[in-house]
C-alpha positions as CSV (number, residue, x, y, z in Angstrom):
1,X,-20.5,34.1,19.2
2,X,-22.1,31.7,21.1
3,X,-21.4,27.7,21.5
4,X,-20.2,27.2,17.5
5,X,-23.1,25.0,15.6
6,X,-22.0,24.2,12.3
7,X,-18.9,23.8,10.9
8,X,-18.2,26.8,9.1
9,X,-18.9,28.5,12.4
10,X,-14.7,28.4,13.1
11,X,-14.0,31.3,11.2
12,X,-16.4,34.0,13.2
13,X,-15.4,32.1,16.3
14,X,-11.1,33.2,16.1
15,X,-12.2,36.3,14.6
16,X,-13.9,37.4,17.5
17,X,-11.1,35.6,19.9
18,X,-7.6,35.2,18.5
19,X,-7.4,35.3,15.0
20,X,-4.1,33.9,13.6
21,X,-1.9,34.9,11.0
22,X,-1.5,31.5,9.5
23,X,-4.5,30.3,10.0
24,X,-3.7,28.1,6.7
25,X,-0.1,27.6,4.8
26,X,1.0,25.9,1.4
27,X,3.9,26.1,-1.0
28,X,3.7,28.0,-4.0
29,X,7.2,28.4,-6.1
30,X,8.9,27.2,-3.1
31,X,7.7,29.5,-0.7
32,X,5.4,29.2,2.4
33,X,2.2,31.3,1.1
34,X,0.1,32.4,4.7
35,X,-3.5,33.1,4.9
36,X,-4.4,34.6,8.1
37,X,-7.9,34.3,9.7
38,X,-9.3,36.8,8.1
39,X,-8.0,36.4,4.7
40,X,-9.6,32.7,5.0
41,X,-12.7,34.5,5.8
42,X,-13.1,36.7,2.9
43,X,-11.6,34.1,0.3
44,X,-14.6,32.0,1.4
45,X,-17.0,34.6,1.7
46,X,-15.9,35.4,-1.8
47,X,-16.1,32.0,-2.9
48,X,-19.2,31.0,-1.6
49,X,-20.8,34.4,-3.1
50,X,-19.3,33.1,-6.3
51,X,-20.6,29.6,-6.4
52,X,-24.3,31.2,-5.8
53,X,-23.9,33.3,-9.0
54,X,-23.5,30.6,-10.5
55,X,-26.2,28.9,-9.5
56,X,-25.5,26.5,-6.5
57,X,-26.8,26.5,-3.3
58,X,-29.4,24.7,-0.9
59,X,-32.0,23.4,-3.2
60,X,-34.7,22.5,-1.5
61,X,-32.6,22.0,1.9
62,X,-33.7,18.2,1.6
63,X,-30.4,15.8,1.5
64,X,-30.9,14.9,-2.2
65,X,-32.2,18.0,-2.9
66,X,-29.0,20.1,-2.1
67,X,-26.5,20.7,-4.8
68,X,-23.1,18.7,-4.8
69,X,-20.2,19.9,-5.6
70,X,-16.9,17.3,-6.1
71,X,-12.9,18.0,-5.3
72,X,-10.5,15.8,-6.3
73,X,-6.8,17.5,-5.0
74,X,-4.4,17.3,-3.0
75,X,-3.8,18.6,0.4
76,X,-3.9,22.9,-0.1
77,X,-5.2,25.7,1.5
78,X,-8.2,26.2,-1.2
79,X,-9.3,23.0,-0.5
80,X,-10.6,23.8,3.1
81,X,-11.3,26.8,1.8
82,X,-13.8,25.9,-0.5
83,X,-15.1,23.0,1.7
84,X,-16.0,25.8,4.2
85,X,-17.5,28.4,1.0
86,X,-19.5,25.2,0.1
87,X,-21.1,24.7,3.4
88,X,-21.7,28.2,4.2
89,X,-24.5,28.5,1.4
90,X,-26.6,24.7,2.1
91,X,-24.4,23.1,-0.8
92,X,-22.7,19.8,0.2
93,X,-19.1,18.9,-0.7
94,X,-18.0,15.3,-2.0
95,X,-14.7,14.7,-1.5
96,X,-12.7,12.1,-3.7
97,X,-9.2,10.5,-3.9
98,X,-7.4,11.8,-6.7
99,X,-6.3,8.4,-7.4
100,X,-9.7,7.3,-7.8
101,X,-10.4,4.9,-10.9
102,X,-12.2,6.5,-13.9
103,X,-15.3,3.6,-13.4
104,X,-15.7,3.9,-9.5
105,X,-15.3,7.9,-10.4
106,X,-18.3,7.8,-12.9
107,X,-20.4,6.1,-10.8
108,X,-20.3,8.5,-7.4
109,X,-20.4,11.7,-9.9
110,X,-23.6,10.0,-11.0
111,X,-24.8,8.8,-8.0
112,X,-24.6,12.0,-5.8
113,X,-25.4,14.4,-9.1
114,X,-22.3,16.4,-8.4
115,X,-23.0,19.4,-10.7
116,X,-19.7,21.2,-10.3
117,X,-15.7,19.4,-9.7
118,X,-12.3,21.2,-8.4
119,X,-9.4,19.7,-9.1
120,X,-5.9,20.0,-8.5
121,X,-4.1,20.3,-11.8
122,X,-4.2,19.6,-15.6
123,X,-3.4,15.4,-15.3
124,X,-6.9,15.2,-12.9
125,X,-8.8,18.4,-14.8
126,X,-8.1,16.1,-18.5
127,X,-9.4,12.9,-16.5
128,X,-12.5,14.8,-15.4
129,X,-12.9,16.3,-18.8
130,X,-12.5,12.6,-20.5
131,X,-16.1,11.7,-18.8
132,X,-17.6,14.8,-18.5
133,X,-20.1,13.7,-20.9
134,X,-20.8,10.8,-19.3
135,X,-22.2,12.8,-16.3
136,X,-25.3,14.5,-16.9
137,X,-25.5,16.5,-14.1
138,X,-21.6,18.1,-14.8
139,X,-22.1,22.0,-15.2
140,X,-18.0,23.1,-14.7
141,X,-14.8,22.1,-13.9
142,X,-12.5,24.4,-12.3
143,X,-8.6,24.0,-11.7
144,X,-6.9,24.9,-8.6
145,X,-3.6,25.2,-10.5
146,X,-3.3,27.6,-13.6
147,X,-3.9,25.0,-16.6
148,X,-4.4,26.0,-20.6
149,X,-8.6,26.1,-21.4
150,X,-9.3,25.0,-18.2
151,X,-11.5,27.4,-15.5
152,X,-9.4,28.7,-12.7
153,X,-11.2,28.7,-9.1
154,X,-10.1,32.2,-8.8
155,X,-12.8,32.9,-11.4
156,X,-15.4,32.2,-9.0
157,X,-14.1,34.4,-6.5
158,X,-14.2,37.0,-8.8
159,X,-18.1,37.1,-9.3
160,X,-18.5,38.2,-6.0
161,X,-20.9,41.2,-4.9
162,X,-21.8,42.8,-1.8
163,X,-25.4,41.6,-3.1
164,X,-24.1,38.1,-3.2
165,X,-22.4,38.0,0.2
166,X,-25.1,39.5,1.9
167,X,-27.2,36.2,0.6
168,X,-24.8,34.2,1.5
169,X,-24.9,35.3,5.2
170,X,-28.6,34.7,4.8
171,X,-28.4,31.2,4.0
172,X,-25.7,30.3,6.5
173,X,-28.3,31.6,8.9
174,X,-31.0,29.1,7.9
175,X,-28.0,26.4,8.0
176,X,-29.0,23.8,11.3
177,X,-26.9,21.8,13.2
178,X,-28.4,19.0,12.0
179,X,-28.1,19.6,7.9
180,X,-26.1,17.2,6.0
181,X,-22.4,18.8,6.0
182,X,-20.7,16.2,3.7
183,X,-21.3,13.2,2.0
184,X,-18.0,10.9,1.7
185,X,-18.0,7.9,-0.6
186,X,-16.3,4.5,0.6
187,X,-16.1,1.0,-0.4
188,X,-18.4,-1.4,0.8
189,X,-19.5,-5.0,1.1
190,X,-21.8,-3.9,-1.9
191,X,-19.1,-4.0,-4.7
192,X,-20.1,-0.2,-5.4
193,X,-19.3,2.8,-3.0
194,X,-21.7,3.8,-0.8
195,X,-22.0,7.4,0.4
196,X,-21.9,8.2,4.0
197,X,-24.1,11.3,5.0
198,X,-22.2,13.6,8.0
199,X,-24.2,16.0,9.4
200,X,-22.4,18.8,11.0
201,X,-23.6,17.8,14.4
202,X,-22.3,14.4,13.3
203,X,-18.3,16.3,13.0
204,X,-18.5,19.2,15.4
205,X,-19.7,17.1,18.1
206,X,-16.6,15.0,17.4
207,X,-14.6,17.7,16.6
208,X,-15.2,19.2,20.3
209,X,-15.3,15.8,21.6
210,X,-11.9,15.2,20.8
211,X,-10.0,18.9,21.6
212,X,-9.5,18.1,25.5
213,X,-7.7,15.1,24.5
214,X,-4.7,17.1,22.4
215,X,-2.1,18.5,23.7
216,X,-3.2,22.6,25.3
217,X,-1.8,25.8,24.5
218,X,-2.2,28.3,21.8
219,X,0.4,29.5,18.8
220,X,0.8,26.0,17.9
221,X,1.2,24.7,14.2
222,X,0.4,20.9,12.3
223,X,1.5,19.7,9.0
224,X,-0.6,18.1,7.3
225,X,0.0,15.2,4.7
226,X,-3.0,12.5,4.9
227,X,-5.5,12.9,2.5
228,X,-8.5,15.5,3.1
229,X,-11.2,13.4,1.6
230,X,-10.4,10.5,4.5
231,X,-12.4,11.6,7.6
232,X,-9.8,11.1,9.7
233,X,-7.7,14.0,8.3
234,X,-10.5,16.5,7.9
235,X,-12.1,16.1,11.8
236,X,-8.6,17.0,12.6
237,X,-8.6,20.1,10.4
238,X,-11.9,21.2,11.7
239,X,-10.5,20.6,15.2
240,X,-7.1,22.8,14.5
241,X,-9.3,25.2,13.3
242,X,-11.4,25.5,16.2
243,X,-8.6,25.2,18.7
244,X,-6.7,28.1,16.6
245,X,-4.1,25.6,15.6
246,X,-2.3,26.5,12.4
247,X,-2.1,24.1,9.4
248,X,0.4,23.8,6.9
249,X,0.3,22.2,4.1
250,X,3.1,19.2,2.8
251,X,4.0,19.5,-0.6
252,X,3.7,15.8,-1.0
253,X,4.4,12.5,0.6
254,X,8.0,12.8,-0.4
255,X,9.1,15.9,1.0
256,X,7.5,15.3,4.1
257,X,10.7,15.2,5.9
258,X,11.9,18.5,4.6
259,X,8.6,19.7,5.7
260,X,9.0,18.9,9.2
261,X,12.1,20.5,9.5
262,X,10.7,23.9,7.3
263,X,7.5,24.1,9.8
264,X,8.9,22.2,13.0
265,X,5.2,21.5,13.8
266,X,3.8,20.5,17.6
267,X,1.7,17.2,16.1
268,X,0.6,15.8,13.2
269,X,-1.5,12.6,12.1
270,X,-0.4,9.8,10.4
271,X,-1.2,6.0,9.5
272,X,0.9,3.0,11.0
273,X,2.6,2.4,7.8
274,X,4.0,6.0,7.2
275,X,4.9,5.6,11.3
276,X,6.9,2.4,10.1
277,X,8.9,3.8,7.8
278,X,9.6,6.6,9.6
279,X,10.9,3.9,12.5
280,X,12.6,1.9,9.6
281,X,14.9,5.1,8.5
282,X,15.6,5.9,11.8
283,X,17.1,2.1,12.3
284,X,18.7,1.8,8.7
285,X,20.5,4.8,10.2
286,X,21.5,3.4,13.6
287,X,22.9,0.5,11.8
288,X,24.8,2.7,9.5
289,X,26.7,3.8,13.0
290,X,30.1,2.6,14.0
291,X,32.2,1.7,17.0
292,X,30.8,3.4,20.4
293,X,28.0,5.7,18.5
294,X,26.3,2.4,17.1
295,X,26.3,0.7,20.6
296,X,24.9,4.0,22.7
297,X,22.2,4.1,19.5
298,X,21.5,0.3,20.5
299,X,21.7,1.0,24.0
300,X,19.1,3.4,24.4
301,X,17.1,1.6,21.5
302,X,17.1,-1.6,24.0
303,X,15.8,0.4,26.5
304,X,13.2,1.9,25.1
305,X,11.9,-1.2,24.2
306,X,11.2,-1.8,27.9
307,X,9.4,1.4,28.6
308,X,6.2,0.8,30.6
309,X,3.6,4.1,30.4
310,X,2.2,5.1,34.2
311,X,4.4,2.7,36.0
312,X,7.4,4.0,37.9
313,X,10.5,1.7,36.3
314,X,12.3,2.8,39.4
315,X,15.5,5.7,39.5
316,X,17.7,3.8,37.7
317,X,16.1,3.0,34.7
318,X,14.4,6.9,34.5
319,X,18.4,8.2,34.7
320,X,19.1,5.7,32.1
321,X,16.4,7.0,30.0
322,X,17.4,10.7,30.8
323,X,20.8,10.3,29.4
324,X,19.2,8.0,26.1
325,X,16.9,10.9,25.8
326,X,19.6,13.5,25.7
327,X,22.1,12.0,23.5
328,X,20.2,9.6,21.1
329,X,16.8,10.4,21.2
330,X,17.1,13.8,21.0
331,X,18.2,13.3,17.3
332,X,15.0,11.7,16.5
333,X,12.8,14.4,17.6
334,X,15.3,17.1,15.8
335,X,14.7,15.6,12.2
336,X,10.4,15.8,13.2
337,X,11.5,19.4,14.2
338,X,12.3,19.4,17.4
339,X,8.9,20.5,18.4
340,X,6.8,17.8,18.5
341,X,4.2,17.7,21.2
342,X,2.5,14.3,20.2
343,X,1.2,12.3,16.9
344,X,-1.9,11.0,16.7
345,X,-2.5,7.9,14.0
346,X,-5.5,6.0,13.2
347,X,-6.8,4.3,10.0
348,X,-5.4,0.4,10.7
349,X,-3.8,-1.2,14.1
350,X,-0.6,0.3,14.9
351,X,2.0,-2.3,16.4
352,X,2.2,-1.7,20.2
353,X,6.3,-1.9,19.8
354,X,6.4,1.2,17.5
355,X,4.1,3.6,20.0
356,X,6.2,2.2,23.1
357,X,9.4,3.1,21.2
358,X,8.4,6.5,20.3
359,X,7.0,7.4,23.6
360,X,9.9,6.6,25.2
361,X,11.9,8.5,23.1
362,X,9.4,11.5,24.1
363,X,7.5,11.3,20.9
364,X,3.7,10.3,22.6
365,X,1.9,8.7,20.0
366,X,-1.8,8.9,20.4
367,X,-3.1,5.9,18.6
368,X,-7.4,6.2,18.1
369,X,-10.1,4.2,16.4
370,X,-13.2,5.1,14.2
371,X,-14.8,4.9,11.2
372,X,-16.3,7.0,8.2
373,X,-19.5,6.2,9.7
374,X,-18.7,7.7,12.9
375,X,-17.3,10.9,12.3
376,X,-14.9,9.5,12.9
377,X,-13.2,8.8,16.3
378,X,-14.8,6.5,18.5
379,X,-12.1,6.5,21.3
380,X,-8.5,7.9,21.6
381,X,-5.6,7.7,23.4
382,X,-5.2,11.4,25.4
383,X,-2.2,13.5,25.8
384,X,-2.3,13.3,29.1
385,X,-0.4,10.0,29.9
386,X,-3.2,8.7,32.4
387,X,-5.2,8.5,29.5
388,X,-3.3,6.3,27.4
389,X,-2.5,2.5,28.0
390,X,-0.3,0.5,25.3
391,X,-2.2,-2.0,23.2
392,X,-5.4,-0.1,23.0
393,X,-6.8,2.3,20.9
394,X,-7.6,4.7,24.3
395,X,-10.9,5.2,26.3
396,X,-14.0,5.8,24.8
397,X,-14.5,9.6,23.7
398,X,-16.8,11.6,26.0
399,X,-20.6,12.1,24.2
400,X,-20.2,8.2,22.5
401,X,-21.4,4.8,23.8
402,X,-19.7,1.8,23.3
403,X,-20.9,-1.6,24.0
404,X,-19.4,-5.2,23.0
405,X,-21.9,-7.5,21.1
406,X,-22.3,-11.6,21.6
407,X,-19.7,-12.1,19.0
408,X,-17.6,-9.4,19.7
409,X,-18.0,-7.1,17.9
410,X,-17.8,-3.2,18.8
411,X,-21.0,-1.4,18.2
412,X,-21.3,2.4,18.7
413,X,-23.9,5.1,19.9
414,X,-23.9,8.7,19.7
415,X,-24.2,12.1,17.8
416,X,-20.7,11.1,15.7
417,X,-23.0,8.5,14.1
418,X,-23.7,9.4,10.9
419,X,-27.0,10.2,9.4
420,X,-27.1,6.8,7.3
421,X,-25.9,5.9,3.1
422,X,-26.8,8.2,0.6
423,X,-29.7,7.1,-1.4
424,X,-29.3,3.5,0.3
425,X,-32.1,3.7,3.5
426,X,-31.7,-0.4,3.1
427,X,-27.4,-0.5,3.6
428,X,-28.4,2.2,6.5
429,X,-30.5,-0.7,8.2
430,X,-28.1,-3.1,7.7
431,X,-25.4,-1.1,9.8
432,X,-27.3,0.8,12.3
433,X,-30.1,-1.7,14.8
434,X,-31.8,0.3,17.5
435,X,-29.4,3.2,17.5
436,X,-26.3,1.2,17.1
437,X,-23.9,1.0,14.3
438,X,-22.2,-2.1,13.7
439,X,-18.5,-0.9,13.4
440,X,-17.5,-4.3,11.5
441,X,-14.4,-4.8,14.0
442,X,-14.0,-7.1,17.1
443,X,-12.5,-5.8,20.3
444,X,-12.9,-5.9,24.1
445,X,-13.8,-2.7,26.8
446,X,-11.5,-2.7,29.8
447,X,-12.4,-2.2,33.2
448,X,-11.6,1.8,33.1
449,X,-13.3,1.9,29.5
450,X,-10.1,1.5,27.6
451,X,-11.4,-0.3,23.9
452,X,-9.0,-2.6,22.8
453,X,-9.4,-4.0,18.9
454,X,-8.4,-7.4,18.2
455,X,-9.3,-7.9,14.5
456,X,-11.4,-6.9,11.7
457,X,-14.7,-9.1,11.8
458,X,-14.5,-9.2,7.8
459,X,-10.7,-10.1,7.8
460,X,-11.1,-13.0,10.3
461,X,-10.8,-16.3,8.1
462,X,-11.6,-20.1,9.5
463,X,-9.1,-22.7,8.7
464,X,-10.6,-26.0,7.1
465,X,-10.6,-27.3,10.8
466,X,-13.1,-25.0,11.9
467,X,-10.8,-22.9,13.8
468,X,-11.1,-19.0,13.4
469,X,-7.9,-16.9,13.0
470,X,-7.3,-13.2,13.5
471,X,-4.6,-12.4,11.3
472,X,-4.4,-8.5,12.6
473,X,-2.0,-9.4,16.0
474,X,0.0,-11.7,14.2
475,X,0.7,-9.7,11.4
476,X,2.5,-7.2,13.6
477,X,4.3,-9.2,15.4
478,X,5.6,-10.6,12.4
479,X,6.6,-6.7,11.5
480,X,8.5,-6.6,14.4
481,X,11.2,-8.1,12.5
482,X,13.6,-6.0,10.6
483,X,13.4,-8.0,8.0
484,X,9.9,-7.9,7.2
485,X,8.6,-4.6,5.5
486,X,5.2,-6.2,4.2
487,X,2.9,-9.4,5.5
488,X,0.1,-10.8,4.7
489,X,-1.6,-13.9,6.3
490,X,-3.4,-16.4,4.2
491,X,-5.2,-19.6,5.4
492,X,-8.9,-19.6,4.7
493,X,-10.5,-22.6,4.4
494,X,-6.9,-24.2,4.0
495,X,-5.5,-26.8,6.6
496,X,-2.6,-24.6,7.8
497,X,-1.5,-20.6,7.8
498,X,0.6,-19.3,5.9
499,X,2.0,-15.8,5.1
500,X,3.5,-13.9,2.0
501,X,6.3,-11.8,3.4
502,X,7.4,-8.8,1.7
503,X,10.9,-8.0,2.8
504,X,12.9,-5.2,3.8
505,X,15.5,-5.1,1.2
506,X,18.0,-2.2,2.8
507,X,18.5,-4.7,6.1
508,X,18.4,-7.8,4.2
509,X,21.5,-7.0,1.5
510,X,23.3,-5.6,5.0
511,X,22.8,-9.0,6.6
512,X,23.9,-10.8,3.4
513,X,27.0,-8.4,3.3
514,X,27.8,-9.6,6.3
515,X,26.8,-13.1,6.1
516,X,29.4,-13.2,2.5
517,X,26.3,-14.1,0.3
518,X,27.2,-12.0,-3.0
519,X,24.4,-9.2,-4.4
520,X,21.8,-10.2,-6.7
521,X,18.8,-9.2,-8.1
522,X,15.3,-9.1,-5.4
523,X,14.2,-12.6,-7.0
524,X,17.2,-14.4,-7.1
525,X,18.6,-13.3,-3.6
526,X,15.3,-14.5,-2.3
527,X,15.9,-18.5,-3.8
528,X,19.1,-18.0,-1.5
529,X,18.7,-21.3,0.6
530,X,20.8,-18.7,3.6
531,X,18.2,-15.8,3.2
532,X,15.1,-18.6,2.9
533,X,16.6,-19.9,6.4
534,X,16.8,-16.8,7.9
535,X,13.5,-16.2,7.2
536,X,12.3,-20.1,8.5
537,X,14.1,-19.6,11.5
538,X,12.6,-15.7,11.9
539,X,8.7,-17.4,11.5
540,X,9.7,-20.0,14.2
541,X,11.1,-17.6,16.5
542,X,7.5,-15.8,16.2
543,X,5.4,-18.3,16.5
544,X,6.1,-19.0,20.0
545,X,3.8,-16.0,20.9
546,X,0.8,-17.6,19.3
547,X,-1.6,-20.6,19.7
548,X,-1.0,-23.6,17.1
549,X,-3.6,-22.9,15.1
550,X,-2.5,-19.0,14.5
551,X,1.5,-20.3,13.9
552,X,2.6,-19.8,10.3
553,X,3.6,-23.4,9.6
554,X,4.2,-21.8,5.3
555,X,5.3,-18.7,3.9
556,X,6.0,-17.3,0.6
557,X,8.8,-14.5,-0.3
558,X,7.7,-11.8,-2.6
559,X,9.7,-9.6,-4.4
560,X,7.6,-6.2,-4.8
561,X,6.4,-3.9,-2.1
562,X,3.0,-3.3,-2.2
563,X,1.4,-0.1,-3.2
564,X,-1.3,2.6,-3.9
565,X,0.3,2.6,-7.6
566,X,0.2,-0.8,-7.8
567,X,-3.2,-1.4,-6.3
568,X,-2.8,-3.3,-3.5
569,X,-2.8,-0.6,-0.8
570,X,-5.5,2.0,-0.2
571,X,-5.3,5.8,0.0
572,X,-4.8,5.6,3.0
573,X,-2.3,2.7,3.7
574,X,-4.7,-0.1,4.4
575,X,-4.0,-3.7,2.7
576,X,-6.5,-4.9,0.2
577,X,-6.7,-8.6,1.3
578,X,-8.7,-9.7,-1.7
579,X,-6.4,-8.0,-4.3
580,X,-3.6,-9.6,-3.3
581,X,-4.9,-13.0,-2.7
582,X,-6.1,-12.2,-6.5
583,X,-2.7,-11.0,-7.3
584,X,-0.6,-13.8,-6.0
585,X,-2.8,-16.6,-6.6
586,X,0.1,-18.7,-8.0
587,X,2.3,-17.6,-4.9
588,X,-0.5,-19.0,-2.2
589,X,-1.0,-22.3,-4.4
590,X,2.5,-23.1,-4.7
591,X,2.1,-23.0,-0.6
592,X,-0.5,-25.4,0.0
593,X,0.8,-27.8,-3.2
């Protein structure tokens, strides 16, 4: 094969070079199930013959015109498998959360005409089947799991003929680099989603983009764990599957630990707040340590808060670190399997503290920046070290412009950017001006084309003074604490800023054990005048880093994490700033009384 053009081109290209035998990997009845290469290929093969017996395929190869087919699942094996069988016959595939809410749900199934929907198992295939007639252009649903009256995607499969197939390998000819691979819904200024159009020059341009920046090598293996229909997650898979990396798939979010020690993979992706608690279970368990164990674990922790990346700390400090490494940190990498090479995470600003920690506990941490729109990565931080510098979000990748607008604000040119909204030719306008897109987010180039991000340009807010905050950088500083799991800065168009502070309930009852203030419930330890100090006297102690206009002169202790479940995080980790102004209305009023 010859330079790879479309996505579904990774399957022909490790045939012909090194095809794997676990190309892909999930659990079924508690066992690792493999696919090697060339079982992917025939499934899909299969699959896509299947879907054109039933009657989907290119349309009129126009981007409306193509038919749509929805999947709403979990992380698995058949879900890549039938994004590829999708895109192999001119059909486009619209990924959704499975958390999704029925309205917002309604609405894209509408809007992109999906005429057939995969789902994961009988809880999603009833909520499908609850508004099925609601959507007009609804032909099927078919299950991933076996569930009662419901079509399994095996089904499909089964209609396969060598007629079929050989059609199939007759449209995937016809298939152009620049067709519409994907359209992927996401919220917008607009109150409704909006559906962002990715070519497969758009991702393959990306996904080669990217490669030279992971780790090399061959016979390596991920696990992966963030959702699929987030960009982020599925670039990477594309990219493992044209750098013949194998994927395995986590059961869920809460046996990712057990995971890690099952498939002891060589990298994996992940967003700041998964990276957090990770961090926070490593330090519950260093303070669970007694005597001389509990000082080496705070020893070595101490120093690698001073690590410094491409800068020689001198032969002291490197034996130091050698002897941390071996005894302490060591540990660490043996419970993420004692194999990892790096971890890349991206969706919201990672604190600096956290990727200077890890690295120096030789965990790299390869912290990037994009968006849907562009594919997504706009620059990363590289595996090699010269190509990483703390407190950015790496150079810019190879292939994509970058330039820094009047206000600030990043804007971005290059194939990764996509094709424009579904549908919305007047959002598309709004976002892209002369060839660049307007990212949304402020930052700042440095002089060897390192892109640094200081704030969302939709999160800033301006005090009642005029002044404009960024509440990004102080938020994380603020996380620095151990006793702060959650935070959240308020102040706009107040006189002052002020913060609701989620704590971290583990290391707070250890300080009140030690401090003599007796157990009680989350709401009435926090009216403890002690813990309501200790938190006073933790703000002032941060504040000191920031300008008098960013110090939080207010803050507000709240007694519930925040959540997907509970609606004020996203799929993917972010904070929803308007829900939980909503949310705790009473909280923030009380503040400025």
């Amino acid at each position: 094969m010859t330079e790879p053009k479309r996505l579904f081109d990774c399957l022909q290209y490790h045939l012909e070079r090194k095809p794997l035998d676990d190309m892909l990997a999930g659990k079924e009845a508690g066992q690792w199930k493999k696919y090697s290469t060339q079982q992917v290929t025939d499934i899909v093969n299969n699959l896509s013959a299947g879907l054109l017996s039933l009657g989907i395929g290119p349309g009129d190869m126009t981007n409306e015109g193509r038919d749509k087919i929805a999947v709403l699942s979990k992380n698995r094996p058949e879900w890549i498998m039938l994004d590829l069988a999708v895109q192999q016959i001119g059909a486009v595939l619209t990924p959704f959360y499975p958390t999704i809410n029925v309205n917002e749900l309604e609405f894209v199934l509408n809007d992109a005409q999906v005429k057939m929907v995969f789902v994961n198992d009988e809880d999603l295939f009833l909520k499908l089947l609850s508004m099925k007639e609601k959507v007009p252009s609804l032909k099927d649903i078919y299950t991933f799991e076996h569930v009662a009256n419901a079509k399994h995607w095996k089904e499909v499969t089964a209609l396969s003929t060598p007629e079929l197939e050989a059609n199939v390998k007759k449209i995937a000819a016809k298939i152009d680099y620049e067709d519409l691979a994907t359209i992927i819904y996401t919220s917008g200024t607009t109150g409704t989603p909006k559906g962002v159009m990715l070519s497969h020059r758009n991702i393959l341009s990306n996904v080669m983009a990217s490669i030279p920046c992971f780790p090399p090598g061959e016979d390596m293996r991920t696990l992966s764990f963030l959702p699929l229909n987030h960009i982020f997650e599925r670039m990477i898979s594309y990219l493992y599957l044209f750098k013949g990396t194998s994927i395995y798939y986590a059961e869920s979010l809460d046996t990712i630990g057990e995971n890690l020690k099952e498939v002891r993979p060589h990298m994996f992706t992940t967003v700041p707040r998964l990276l957090e608690k990770v961090y926070d279970r490593i330090m519950q368990k260093g303070n669970e340590l007694t005597g001389t164990k509990k000082k080496l674990f705070f020893w070595a922790h101490g120093l690698a808060e001073k690590f410094e990346i491409n800068k020689n700390q001198g032969l002291l400090y490197n034996f130091k670190l050698s002897i941390a490494s071996n005894i302490i940190f060591s540990k660490w990498r043996e419970a993420l399997g004692n194999n990892i090479k790096c971890i890349l995470t991206g969706g919201a600003a990672c604190q600096v503290r956290l990727i200077r920690i890890f690295t120096a506990a030789k965990i790299p941490v390869m912290e990037g920046y994009g968006l849907t729109e562009t594919s997504p990565v706009i620059a990363v931080n590289r595996f090699q070290e010269k190509g990483r510098m703390f407190g950015t979000v790496g150079p810019v990748l190879e292939g994509v412009e970058v330039k820094i607008a009047e206000d600030g604000e990043i804007l971005c040119k290059g194939p990764n950017v996509m094709m424009g909204y579904y549908k919305r030719p007047d959002l598309t306008a709004q976002e892209i001006k002369d060839g660049w897109f307007h990212t949304g987010d402020i930052g700042m180039l440095t002089e060897n084309n390192f892109l640094k991000i200081t704030d969302r340009k939709k999160e800033l807010f301006k005090t009642s003074g005029g002044k404009y905050v960024a509440p990004l950088p102080i938020e994380n500083k603020l996380k620095e604490s151990p006793f702060v799991e959650q935070v959240m800065l308020v102040g706009s168009e107040r006189k002052f800023v002020s913060a609701l502070i989620v704590p971290s309930f583990p290391n707070l009852r250890d300080w009140c054990r030690k401090n003599n203030i007796p157990d009680a419930g989350k709401e009435e330890l926090l009216r403890n005048v002690k813990v309501i100090e200790l938190f006073k006297d933790l703000v002032e102690n941060f504040n000191k880093y920031f300008n008098h206009v960013e110090q939080v002169k207010k803050f507000e202790l709240l007694p519930d994490e925040w959540s997907i479940d509970t609606g004020e995080m996203t799929p993917k980790l972010s904070l929803k700033r308007k829900v939980v102004i909503e949310k705790y209305r009473d909280a923030i009023e009380r503040i400025y009384a």
